[in-house]
KESETOR-958499 format. One record per residue (C-alpha): x, y, z; residue number from 1; chain. Coordinates in steps of 0.1 Angstrom, whole numbers, plus 2048, in hexadecimal, padded with zeros to 3 digits. Example, Ala and Ser with C-alpha at 12.3 -4.5 7.8 and 13.67 -1.06 7.14 Angstrom:
KESETOR-958499
+-----+-----+-----+-----+-------+
!  c1 !  c2 !  c3 !   n ! chain !
+-----+-----+-----+-----+-------+
! 87B ! 7D3 ! 84E !   1 !     A !
! 889 ! 7F5 ! 847 !   2 !     A !
+-----+-----+-----+-----+-------+
end
This chain:
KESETOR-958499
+-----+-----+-----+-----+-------+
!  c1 !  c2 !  c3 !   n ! chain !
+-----+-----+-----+-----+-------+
! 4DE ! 8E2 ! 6C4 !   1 !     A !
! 4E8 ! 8F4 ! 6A9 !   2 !     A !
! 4EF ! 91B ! 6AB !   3 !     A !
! 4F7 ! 93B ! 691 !   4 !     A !
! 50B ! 956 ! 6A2 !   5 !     A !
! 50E ! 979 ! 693 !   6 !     A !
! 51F ! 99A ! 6A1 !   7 !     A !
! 506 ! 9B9 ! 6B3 !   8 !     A !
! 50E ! 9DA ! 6AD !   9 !     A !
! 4FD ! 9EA ! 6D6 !  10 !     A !
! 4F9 ! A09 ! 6DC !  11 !     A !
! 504 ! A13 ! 6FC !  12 !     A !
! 4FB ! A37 ! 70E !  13 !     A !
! 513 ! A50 ! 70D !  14 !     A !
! 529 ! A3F ! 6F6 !  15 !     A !
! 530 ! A4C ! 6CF !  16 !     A !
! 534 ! A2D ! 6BF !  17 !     A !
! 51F ! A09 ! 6CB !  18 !     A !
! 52E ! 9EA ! 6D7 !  19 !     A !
! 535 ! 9CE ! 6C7 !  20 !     A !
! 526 ! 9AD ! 6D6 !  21 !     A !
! 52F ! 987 ! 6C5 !  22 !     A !
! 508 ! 97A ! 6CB !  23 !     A !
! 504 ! 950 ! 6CB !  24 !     A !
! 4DF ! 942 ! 6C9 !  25 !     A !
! 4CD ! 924 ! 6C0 !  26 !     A !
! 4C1 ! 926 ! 69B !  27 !     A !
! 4A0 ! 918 ! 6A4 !  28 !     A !
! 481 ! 939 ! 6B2 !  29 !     A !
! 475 ! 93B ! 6D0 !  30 !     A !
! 47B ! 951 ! 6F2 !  31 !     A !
! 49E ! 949 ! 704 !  32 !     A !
! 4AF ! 958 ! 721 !  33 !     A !
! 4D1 ! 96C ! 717 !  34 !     A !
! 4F2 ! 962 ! 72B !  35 !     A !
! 510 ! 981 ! 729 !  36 !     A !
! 534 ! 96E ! 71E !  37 !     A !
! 551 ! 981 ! 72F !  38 !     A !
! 571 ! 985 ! 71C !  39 !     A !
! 596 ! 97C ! 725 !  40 !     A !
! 5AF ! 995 ! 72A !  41 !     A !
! 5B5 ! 98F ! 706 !  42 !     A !
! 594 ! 99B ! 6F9 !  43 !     A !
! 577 ! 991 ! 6E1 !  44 !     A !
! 58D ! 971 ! 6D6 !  45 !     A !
! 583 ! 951 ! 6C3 !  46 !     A !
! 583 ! 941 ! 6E0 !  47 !     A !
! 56B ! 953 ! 6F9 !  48 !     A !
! 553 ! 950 ! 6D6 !  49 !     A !
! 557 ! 930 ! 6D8 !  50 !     A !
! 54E ! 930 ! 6FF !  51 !     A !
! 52C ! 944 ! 6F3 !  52 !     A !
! 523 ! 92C ! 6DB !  53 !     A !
! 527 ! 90D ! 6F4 !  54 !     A !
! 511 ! 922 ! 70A !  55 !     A !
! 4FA ! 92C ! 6EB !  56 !     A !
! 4F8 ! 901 ! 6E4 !  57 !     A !
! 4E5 ! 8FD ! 706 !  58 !     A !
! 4CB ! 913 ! 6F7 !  59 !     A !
! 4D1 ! 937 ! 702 !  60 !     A !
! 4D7 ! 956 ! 6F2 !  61 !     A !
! 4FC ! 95A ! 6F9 !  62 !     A !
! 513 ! 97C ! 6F8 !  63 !     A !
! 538 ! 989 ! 6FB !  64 !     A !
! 532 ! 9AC ! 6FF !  65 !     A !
! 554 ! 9BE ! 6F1 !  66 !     A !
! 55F ! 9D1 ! 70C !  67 !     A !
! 57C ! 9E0 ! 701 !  68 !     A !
! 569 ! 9F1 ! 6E7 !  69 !     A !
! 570 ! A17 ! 6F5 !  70 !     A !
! 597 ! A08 ! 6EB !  71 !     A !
! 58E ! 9F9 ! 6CB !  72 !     A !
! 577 ! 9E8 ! 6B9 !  73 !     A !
! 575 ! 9C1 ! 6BF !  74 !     A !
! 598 ! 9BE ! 6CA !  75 !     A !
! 5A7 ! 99B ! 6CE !  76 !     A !
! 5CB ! 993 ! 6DB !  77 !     A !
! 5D9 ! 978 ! 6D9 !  78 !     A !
! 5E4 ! 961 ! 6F9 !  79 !     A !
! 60A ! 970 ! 6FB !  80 !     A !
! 61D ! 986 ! 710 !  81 !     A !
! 618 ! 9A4 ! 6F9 !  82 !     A !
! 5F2 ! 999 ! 6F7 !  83 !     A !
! 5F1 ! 99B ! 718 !  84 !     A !
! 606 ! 9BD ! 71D !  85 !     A !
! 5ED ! 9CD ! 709 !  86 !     A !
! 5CE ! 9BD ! 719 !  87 !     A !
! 5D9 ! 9CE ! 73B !  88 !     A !
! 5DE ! 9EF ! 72A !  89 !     A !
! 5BA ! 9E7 ! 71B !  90 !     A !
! 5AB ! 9DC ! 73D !  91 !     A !
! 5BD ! 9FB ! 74F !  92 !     A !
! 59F ! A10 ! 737 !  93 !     A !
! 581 ! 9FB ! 743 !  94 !     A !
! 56F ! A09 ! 75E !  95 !     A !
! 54F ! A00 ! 775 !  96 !     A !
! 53C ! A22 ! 765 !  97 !     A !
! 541 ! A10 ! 741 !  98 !     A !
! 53B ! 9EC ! 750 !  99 !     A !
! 51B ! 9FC ! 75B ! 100 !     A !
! 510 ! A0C ! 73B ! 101 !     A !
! 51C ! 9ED ! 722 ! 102 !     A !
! 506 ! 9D0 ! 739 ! 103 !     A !
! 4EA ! 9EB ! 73B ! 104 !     A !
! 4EA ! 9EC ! 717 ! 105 !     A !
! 4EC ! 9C4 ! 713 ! 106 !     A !
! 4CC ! 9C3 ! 72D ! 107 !     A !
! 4BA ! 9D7 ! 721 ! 108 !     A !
! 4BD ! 9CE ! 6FA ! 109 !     A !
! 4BC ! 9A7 ! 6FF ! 110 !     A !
! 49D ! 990 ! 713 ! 111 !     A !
! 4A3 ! 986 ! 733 ! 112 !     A !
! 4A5 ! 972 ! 74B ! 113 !     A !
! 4C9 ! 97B ! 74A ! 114 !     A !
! 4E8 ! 96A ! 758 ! 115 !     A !
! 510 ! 96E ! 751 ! 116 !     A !
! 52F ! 95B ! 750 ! 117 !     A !
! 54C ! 96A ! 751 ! 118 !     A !
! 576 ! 95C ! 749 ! 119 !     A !
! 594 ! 96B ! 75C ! 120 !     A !
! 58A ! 991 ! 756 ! 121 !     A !
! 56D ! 988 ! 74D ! 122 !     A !
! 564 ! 977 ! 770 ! 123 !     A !
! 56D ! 996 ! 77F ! 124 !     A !
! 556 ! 9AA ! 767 ! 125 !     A !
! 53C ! 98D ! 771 ! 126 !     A !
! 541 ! 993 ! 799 ! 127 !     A !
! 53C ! 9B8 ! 795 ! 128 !     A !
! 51F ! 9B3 ! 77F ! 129 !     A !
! 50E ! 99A ! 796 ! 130 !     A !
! 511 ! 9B5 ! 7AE ! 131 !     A !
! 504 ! 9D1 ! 79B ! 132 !     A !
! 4E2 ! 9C0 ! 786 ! 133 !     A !
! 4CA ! 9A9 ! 78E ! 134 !     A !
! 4DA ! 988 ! 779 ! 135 !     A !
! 4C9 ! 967 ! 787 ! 136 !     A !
! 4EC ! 955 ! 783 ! 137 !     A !
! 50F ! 961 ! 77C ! 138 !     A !
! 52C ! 941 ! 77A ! 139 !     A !
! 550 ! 956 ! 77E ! 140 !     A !
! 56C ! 940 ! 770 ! 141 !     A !
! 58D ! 950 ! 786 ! 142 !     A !
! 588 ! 972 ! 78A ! 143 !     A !
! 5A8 ! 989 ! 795 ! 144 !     A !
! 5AA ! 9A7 ! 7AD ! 145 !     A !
! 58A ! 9A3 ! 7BD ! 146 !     A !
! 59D ! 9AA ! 7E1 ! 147 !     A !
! 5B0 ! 9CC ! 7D7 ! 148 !     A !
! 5AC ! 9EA ! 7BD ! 149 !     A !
! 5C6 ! 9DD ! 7A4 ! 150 !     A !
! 5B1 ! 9E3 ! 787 ! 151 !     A !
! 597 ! A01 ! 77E ! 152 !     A !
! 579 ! 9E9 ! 786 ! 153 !     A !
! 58A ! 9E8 ! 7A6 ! 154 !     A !
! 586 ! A05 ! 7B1 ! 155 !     A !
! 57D ! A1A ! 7C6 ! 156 !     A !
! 577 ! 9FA ! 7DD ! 157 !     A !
! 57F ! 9DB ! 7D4 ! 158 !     A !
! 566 ! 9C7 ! 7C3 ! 159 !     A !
! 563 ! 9AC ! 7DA ! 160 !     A !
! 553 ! 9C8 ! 7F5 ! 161 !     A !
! 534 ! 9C9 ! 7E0 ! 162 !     A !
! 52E ! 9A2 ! 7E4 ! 163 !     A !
! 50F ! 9AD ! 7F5 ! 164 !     A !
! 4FC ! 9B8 ! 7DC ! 165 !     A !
! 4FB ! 99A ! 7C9 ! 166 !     A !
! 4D7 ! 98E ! 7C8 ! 167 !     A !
! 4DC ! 96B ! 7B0 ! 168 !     A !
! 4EC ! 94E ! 7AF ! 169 !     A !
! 515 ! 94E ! 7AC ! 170 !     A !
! 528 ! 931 ! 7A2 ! 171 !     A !
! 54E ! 93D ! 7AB ! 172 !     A !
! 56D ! 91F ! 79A ! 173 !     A !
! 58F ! 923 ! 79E ! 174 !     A !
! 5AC ! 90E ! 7A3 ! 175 !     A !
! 5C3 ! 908 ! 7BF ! 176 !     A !
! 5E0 ! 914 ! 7AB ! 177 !     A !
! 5D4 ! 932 ! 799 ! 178 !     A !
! 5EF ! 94B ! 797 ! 179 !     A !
! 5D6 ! 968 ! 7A1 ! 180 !     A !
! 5CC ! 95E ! 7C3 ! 181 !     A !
! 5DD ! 959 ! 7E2 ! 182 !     A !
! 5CE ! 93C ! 7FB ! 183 !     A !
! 5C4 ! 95B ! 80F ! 184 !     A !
! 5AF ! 96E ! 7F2 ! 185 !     A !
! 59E ! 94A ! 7ED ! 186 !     A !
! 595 ! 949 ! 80C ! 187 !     A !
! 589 ! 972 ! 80E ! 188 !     A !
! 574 ! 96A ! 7F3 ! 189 !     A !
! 562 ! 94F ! 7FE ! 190 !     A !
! 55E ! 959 ! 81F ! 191 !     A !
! 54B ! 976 ! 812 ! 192 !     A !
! 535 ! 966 ! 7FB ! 193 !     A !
! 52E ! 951 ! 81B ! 194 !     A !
! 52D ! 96B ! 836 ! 195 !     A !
! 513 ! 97F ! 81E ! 196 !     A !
! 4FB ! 963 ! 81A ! 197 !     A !
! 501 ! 962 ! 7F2 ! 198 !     A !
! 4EE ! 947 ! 7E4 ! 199 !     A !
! 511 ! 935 ! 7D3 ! 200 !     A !
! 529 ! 917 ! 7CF ! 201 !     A !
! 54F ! 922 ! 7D1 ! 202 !     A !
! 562 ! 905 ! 7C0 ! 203 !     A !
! 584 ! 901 ! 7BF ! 204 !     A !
! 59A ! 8E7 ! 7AE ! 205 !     A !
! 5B8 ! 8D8 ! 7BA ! 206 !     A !
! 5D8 ! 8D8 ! 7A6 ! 207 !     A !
! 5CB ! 8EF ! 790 ! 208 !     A !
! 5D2 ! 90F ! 77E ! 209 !     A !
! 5C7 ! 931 ! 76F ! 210 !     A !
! 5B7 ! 92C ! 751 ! 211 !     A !
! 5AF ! 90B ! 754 ! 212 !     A !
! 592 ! 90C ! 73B ! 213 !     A !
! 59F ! 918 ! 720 ! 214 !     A !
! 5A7 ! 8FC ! 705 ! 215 !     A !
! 5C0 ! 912 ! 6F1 ! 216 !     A !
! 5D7 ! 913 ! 709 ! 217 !     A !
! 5ED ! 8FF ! 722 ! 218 !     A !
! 5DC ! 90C ! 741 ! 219 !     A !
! 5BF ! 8F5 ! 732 ! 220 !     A !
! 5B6 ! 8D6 ! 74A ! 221 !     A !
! 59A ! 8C1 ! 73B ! 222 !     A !
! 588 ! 8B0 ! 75D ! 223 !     A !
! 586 ! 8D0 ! 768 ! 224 !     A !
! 578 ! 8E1 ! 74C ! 225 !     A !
! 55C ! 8CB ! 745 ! 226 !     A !
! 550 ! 8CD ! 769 ! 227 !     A !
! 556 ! 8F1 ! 76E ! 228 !     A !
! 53E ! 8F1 ! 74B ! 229 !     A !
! 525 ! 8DB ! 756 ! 230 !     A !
! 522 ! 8EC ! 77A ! 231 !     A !
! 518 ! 90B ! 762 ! 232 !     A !
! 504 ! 8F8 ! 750 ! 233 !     A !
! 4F0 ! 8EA ! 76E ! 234 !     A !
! 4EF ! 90D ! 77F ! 235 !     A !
! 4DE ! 91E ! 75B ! 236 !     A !
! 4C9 ! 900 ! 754 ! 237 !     A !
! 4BE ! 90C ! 77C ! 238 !     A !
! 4B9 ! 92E ! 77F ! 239 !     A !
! 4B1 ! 935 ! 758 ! 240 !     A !
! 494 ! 922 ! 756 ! 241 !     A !
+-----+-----+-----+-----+-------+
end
């Protein structure tokens, strides 16, 4: 399907300046449900855009809100150790009350029905959002520190305590040797998607690392990928209509 993609200046409440949001669609009219793209560590990068517009290509409205943009404006790091120094010290000034008012922003400013799929950070922004608005599906690829308070979005209870209050489907991937979680955080996660009666599938793949969908890098593992994608595509084509 063939898509344009153009940035979105959104204004968000309480803030000076609006956000910045890369927006993927489909070129041809017509109504469409929106699906939120959440960002790397490293930011609003070519390579989460390109993540919105393979999302956008299966005929939805697709966004990567920025953010980071109380930092900067459309920041993107690259995939280094400096890159990723500076994306901690970038994710150490995101917090749930600015979570809150960017998503509200998104909602209210793009059609629904709404879902969101979310990368590394990203998936943790995607847990906590789940949690927080009524998205028919969220798909988290590996999201870190949703068992303690290491991060602002962490706190003042970790993030995983409000599971509860998810009311969509999750789709949850991760691999067996992703350098963010121990066997027993695996575990604490999907007992409590379970023990809370989350409508979800928890899918973890063996042998494999963090960031195994990213092409760019050598995390990337292809099988993986493609059925990590189509398991998102399946769960949109689903509960988007």
């Amino acid at each position: 399907m063939k898509i344009e993609n153009r940035w979105l200046d959104v204004p968000v409440a309480g803030e000076p300046e609006p956000m910045s949001a890369y927006l993927a669609q489909p070129t041809e009219p017509g109504p469409r449900a929106t699906v939120l793209v959440g960002f790397e560590l490293f930011g609003v990068t070519d390579y989460v855009c390109a993540v919105a517009d393979r999302i956008a290509a299966l005929g939805y409205t697709a966004v990567v809100p920025d953010f980071y943009h109380r930092s900067g404006r459309r920041i993107a790091l690259p995939a280094t150790a400096d890159g990723r120094t500076r994306g901690f010290e970038l994710l150490s000034q995101v917090t749930r009350d600015g979570v809150d008012r960017d998503i509200e922003a998104l909602l209210d400013q793009l059609p629904g029905p709404h879902a969101m799929v979310g990368l590394s950070v990203g998936g943790h922004i995607a847990y906590y959002a789940a949690a927080r608005f009524p998205f028919a599906a969220v798909a988290t690829f590996y999201p870190g520190w949703l068992t303690d308070a290491t991060i602002p979005l962490g706190r003042p209870t970790p993030t995983l305590a409000l599971t509860p209050g998810i009311k969509g489907r999750l789709l949850f991937l991760v691999g067996d040797g992703d350098n963010l979680f121990t066997p027993a955080q695996r575990d604490e996660i999907a007992a409590r998607l379970r023990d809370d009666g989350i409508d979800h599938d928890f899918v973890v793949y063996p042998d494999t690392p963090h960031g195994f969908f990213c092409d760019e890098r050598d995390s990337y593992r292809p099988a993986e990928a493609a059925d990590a994608f189509n398991r998102v595509t399946s769960m949109l084509a689903d509960h988007l209509g």
